[in-house]
C-alpha positions as CSV (number, residue, x, y, z in Angstrom):
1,X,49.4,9.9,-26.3
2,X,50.6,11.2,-22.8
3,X,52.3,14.8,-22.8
4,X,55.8,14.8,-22.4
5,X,56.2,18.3,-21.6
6,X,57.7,19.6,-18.3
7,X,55.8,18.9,-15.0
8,X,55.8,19.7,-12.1
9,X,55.5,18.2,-8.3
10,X,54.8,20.5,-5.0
11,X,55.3,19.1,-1.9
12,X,54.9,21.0,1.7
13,X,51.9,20.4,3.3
14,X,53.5,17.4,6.0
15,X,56.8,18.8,5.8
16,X,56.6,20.6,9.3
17,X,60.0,21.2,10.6
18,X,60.1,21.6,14.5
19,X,63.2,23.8,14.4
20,X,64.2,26.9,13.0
21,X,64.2,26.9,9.3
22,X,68.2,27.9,9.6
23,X,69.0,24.9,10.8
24,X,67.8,22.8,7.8
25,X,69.1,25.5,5.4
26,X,72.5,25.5,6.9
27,X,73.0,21.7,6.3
28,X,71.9,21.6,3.2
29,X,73.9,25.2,1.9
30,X,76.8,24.8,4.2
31,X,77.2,21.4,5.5
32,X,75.7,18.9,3.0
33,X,78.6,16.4,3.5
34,X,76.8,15.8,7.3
35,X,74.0,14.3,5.7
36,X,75.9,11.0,4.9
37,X,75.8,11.1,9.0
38,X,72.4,12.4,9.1
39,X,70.7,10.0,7.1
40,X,73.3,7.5,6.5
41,X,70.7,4.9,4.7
42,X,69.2,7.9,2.5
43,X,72.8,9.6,1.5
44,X,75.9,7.8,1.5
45,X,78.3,10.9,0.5
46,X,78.8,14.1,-0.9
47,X,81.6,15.5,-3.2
48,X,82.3,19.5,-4.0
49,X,83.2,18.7,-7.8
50,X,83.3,23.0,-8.3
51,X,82.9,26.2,-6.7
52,X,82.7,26.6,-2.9
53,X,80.0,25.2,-0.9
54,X,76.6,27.6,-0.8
55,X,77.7,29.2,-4.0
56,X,75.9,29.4,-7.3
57,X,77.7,27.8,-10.1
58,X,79.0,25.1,-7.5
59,X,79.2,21.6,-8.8
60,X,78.5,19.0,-6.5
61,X,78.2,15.0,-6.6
62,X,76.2,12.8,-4.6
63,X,76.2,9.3,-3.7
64,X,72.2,8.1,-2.4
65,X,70.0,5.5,-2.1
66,X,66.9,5.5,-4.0
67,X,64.4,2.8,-4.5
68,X,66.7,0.5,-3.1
69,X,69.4,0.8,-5.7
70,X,72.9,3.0,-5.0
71,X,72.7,6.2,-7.6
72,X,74.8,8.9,-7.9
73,X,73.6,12.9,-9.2
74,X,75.5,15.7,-10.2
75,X,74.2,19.0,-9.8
76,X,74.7,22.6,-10.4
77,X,73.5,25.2,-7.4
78,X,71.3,27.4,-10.1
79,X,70.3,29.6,-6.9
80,X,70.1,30.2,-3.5
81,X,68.9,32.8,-1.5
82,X,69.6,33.2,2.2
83,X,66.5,35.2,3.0
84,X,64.1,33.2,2.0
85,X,66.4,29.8,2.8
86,X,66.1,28.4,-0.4
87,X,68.2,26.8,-3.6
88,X,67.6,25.7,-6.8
89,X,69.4,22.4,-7.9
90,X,69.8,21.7,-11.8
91,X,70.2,18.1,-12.1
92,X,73.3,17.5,-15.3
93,X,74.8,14.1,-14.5
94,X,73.4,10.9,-12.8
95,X,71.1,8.3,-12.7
96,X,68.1,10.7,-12.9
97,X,69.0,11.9,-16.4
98,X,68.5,8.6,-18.1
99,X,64.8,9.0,-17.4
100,X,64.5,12.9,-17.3
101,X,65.5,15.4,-20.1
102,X,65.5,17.8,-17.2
103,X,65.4,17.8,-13.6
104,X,65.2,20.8,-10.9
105,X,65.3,20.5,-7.3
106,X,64.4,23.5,-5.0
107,X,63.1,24.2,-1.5
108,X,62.7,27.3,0.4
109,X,62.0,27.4,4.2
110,X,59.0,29.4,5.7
111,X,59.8,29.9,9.0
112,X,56.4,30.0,10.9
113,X,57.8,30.4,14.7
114,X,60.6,30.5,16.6
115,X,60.5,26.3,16.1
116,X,58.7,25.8,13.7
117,X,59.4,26.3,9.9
118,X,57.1,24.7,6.7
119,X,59.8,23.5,4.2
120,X,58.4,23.0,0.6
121,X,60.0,21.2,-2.2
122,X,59.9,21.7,-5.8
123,X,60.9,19.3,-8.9
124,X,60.6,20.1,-12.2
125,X,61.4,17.7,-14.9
126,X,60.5,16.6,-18.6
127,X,60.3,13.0,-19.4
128,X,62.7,11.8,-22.2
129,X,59.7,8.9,-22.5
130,X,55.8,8.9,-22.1
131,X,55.8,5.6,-19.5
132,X,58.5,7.1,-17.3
133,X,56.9,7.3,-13.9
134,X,56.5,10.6,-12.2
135,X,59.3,11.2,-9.4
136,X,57.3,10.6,-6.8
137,X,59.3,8.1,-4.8
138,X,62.4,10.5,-5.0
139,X,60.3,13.0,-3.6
140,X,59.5,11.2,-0.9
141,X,63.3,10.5,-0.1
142,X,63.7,14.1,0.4
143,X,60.5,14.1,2.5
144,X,62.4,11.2,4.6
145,X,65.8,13.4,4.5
146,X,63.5,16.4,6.2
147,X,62.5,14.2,9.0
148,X,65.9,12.8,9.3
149,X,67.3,16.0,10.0
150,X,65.0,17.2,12.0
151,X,65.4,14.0,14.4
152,X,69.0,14.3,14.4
153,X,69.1,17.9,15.5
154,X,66.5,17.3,18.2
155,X,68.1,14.6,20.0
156,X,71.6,16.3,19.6
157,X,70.2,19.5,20.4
């Protein structure tokens, strides 16, 4: 019998951002709602349910595409801390839940240059069943989401 307690997924070591680790950290804290013109076939809107944007306690919505299927999350901002670019997602709402009894989301930015910054992302989760699959594939969305940005602010930069 498999262990259904929480796990945990680390992801960093090809997530090389060419810019300065502010830059992701400001779309994702400040400007989140650019994302659906980021990375329109990754995230197809965003929606400040509570709070103010880059605030903890804020509620937020989104609308993504993951696995090929439209799905929606609500989150809480648990954290964030500007030094050290990071924030803590707590997944409550969406498509996620069904399959997870818990879900967290962080990141934090080390910035290594003045271009280049090593962006590492978190999830922490508990199955609600023993076959649930790992998040791996939503992990790699937000991989995608990194590169997407990063594209996006080079060629507009």
């Amino acid at each position: 019998m498999a262990e259904l307690g929480k796990k945990k997924i680390v992801a960093s070591e090809d997530n090389w951002f060419l810019l300065r680790g502010d830059v992701f950290h400001d779309v994702l804290s400040k400007r989140p709602h650019d994302l659906a013109t980021i990375t329109p076939e990754k995230v197809q809107g965003f929606t400040l349910l509570g709070g103010d944007l880059g605030t903890v306690g804020s509620k937020i919505c989104w609308h993504y595409t993951h696995d090929g299927k439209d799905r929606v999350a609500k989150e809480i901002i648990q954290d964030i801390n500007e030094e050290k670019k990071s924030i803590v997602f707590k997944m409550i709402e969406g498509d996620l839940m069904e399959l997870y009894k818990t879900f967290t989301i962080m990141y934090h930015v080390d910035v290594l240059g003045d271009e280049e910054s090593l962006i590492t992302w978190t999830l922490d989760y508990e199955k609600l069943k023993e076959d649930t699959p790992h998040p791996g594939t939503f992990l790699n969305l937000l991989l995608h989401a990194v590169e997407d940005i990063e594209s996006h602010h080079i060629k507009n930069a």
